[in-house]
C-alpha positions as CSV (number, residue, x, y, z in Angstrom):
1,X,4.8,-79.1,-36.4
2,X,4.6,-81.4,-32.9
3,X,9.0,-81.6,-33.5
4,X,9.7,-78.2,-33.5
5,X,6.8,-77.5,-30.5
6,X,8.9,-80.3,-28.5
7,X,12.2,-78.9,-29.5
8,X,10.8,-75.5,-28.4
9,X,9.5,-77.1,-25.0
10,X,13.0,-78.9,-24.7
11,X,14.6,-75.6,-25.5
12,X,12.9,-73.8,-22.6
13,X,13.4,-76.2,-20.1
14,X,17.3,-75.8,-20.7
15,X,17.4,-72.1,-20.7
16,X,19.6,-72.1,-17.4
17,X,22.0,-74.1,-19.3
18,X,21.7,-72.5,-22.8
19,X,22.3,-69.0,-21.3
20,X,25.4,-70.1,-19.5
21,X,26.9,-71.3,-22.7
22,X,26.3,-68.3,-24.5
23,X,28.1,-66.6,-22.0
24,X,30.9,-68.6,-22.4
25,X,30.5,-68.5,-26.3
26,X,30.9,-64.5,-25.5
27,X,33.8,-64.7,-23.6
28,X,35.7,-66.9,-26.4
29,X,34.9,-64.9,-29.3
30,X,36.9,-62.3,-27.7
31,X,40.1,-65.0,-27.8
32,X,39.0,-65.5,-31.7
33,X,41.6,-64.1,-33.8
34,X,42.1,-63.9,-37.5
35,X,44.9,-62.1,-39.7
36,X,44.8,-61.5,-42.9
37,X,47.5,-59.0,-45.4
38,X,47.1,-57.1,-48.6
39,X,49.5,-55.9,-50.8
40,X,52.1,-59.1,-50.2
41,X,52.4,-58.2,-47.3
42,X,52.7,-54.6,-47.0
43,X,49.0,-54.1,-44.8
44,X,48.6,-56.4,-42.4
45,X,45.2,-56.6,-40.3
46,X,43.7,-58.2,-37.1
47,X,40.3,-58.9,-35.9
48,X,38.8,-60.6,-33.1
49,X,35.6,-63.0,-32.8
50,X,34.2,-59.7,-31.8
51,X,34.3,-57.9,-35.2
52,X,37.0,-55.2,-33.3
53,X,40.6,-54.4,-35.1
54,X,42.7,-54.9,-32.6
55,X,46.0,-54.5,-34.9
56,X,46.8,-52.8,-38.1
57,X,50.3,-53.0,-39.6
58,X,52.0,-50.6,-42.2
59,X,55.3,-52.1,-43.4
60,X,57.9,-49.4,-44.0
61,X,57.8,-50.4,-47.8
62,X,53.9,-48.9,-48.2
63,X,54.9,-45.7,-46.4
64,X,57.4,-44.8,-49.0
65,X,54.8,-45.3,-51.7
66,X,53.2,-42.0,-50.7
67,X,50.2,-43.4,-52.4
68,X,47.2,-42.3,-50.1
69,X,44.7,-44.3,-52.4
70,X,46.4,-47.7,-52.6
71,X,47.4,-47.5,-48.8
72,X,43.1,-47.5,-48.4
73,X,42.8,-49.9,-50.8
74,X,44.9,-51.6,-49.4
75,X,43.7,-51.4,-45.3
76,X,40.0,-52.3,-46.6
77,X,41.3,-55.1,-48.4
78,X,43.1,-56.8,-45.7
79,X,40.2,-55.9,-43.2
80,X,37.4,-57.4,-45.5
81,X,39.7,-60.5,-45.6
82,X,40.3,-60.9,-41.7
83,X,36.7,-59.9,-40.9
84,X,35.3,-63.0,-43.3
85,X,37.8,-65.1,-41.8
86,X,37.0,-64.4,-38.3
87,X,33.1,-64.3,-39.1
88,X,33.6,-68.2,-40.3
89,X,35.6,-68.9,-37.2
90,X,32.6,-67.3,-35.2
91,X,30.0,-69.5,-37.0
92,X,32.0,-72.4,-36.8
93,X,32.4,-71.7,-32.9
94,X,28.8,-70.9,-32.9
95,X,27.5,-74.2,-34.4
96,X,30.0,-76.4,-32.4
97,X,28.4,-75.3,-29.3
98,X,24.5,-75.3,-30.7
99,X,25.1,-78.8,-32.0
100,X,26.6,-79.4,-28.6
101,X,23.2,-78.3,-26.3
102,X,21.2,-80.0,-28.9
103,X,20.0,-76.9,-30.5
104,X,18.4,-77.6,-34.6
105,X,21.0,-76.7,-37.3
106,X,20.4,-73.4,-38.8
107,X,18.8,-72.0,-35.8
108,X,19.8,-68.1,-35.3
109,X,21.2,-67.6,-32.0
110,X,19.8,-64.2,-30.5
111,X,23.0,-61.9,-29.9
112,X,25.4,-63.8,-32.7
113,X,23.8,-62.7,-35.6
114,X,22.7,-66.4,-36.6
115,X,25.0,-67.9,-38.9
């Protein structure tokens, strides 16, 4: 119980510094990218360290299908496969720079989700 009081005093005393990392922590999940495809290829989707889609690609292939439902299977799929990537990237980010301040292992990190 006296460890995690001093690693709460020790945490408050390096707010200023803490803070300041988060905010760069922000700034580079926005450069976190991961990519991810369904359908060998034919959906291809990207997602950055802030959960956003910033590309979805539709190979000319898929279009001819004219196969509504497998063209949504297919988008969720490649989605669900780029967000998991980029959330792993995100924790691993996350944990780099906690175990970098000194923070405990495990410890949610308000604004991230924890990890």
């Amino acid at each position: 119980m006296f460890k995690e009081i001093g690693q709460m005093a020790s945490l408050l005393k390096n707010l200023p510094k803490i803070r300041e990392e988060m905010d760069k922590l922000q700034v580079k999940l926005g450069q976190i990218t991961a990519e991810a495809d369904a359908g060998g290829g034919m959906v291809k989707v990207r997602v950055n360290g802030h959960m956003e889609v910033q590309r979805c690609t539709l190979s000319d292939e898929v279009m001819k299908l004219d196969d509504r439902e497998m063209l949504e299977d297919l988008i969720a799929a490649a989605t669900n496969q780029a967000l998991q990537k980029v959330r792993q990237a995100v924790a691993d980010e996350t944990r780099q720079m906690a175990t970098g301040l000194g923070l405990p292992s495990g410890m949610n990190l308000p604004g991230l989700g924890g990890s």
